[in-house]
Steps between C-alpha positions, in 0.01 A plus 500: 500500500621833411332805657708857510685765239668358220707729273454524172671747316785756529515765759373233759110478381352270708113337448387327800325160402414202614563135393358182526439113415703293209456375214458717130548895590197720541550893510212695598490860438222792669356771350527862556493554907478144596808316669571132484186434783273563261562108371520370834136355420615268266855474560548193707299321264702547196828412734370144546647419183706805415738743638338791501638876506321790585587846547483883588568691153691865557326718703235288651539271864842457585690598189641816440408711182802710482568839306529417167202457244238237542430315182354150403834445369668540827266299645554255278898504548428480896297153459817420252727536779310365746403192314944480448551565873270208664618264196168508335649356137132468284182537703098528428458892526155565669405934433212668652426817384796704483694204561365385167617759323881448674471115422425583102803740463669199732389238197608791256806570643635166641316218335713245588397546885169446442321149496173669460292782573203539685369864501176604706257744441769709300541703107712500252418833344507837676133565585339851549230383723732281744776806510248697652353224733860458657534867559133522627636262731771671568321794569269338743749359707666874509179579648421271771700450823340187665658191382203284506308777344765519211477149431144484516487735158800286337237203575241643306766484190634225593241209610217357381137517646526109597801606733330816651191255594698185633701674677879467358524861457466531885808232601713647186455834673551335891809376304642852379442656835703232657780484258841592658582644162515881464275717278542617176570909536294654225781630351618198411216358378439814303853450347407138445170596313684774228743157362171330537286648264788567289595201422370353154671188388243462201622324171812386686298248711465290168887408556377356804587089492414355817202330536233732628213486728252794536297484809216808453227539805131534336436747763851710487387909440898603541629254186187443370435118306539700141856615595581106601345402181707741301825395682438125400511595146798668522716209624555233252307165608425630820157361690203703673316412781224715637451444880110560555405694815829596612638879403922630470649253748315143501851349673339698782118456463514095431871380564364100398381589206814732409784202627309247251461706194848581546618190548315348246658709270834404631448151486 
């Protein structure tokens, strides 16, 4: 088990991350604002027959985000040299959100570490409407103090009705107020946001080799199913799967589920 900073890059960068299990590698990467707890509900499934890595991109939990500028790109390089530093040779690269977006340019950029994608409610084209839902976001949190407040309006983005009713939006919220990790300043989110909706890896995504698993949440109003649909045609071969009643982050909302499409896939 490894659980603490790693560096990853010159100038001592460090990520902190955490990893678990044996057997084929398994790198998970967050989206924007979310550090490596946010798979904790399905993580110790996919270790019983993986190792599994998970952890804090720049700026967010434990990791640093340092003065230079954020891009997907440097991102991307971070995962690079984090994947090099724990000996992760080839592993099954698992994106949500933003994190999809770092493990395309990771497929783009360094194809031969990657045994497969599997992006989650994510795009592959710059998007008017979902540039201005992250900075509405942004905006909201800029404006609310209470932490459980604050998450409650992310929620409304970012879960389904099922999981308001049933009552997984309460224990994933439980779960944030009791994380020992520290909170996103919105300046660095707001930092995080501008490479965000900047990014646009477009045409180049039809380079793309690995095989390719789309995972798109019927009910997701951040990346909505038509921007999952549209990334799936961009990547050569690549499959779609529409997860009904669950919204941006069904690892979350129905970890079962989640592990055996996944692994399905895998297998």
């Amino acid at each position: 088990m490894i659980g603490g900073a790693v560096e990853v890059g010159p100038h001592g960068r460090t990520l902190w991350a955490r990893q678990e299990g044996s057997g084929p590698d398994v790198v998970l990467i967050a989206g924007i604002g979310d550090d490596h707890h946010v798979w904790d509900p399905v993580f110790d499934q996919l270790a019983r027959y993986h190792r599994v890595t998970a952890f804090d991109n720049r700026g967010v939990g434990r990791s640093p985000l340092g003065e230079e500028p954020v891009t997907i790109p440097a991102m991307t390089a971070d995962a690079v040299g984090l994947m090099g530093a724990l000996g992760v040779e080839r592993a099954h690269v698992v994106g949500s959100s933003m994190g999809g977006a770092i493990a395309q340019e990771l497929a783009l950029t360094a194809p031969e570490a990657v045994a497969s994608l599997v992006l989650v409610g994510t795009w592959g084209e710059r998007d008017e409407h979902l540039s201005r839902a992250i900075r509405h976001i942004g905006y909201l949190l800029g404006t609310i103090e209470d932490p459980a407040e604050a998450f409650d309006a992310v929620a409304l983005w970012a879960y389904s009705g099922q999981a308001h009713a049933d009552g997984t939006v309460e224990r994933l919220l439980d779960a944030a107020l009791a994380s020992d990790s520290p909170d996103q300043s919105l300046e660095d989110f707001e930092r995080t946001t501008e490479a965000l909706v900047e990014h646009d890896p477009g045409a180049r995504l039809g380079e793309i080799v690995a095989p390719t698993l789309v995972l798109v949440g019927s009910e997701d109003r951040l990346c909505p199913p038509r921007l999952g649909t549209r990334l799936a045609e961009l990547i050569p071969g690549s499959r779609l799967q529409v997860v009904p009643d669950r919204s941006h982050q069904p690892f979350q909302e129905d970890p079962d589920r989640f592990a055996e499409l996944v692994e399905d896939f895998w297998d």
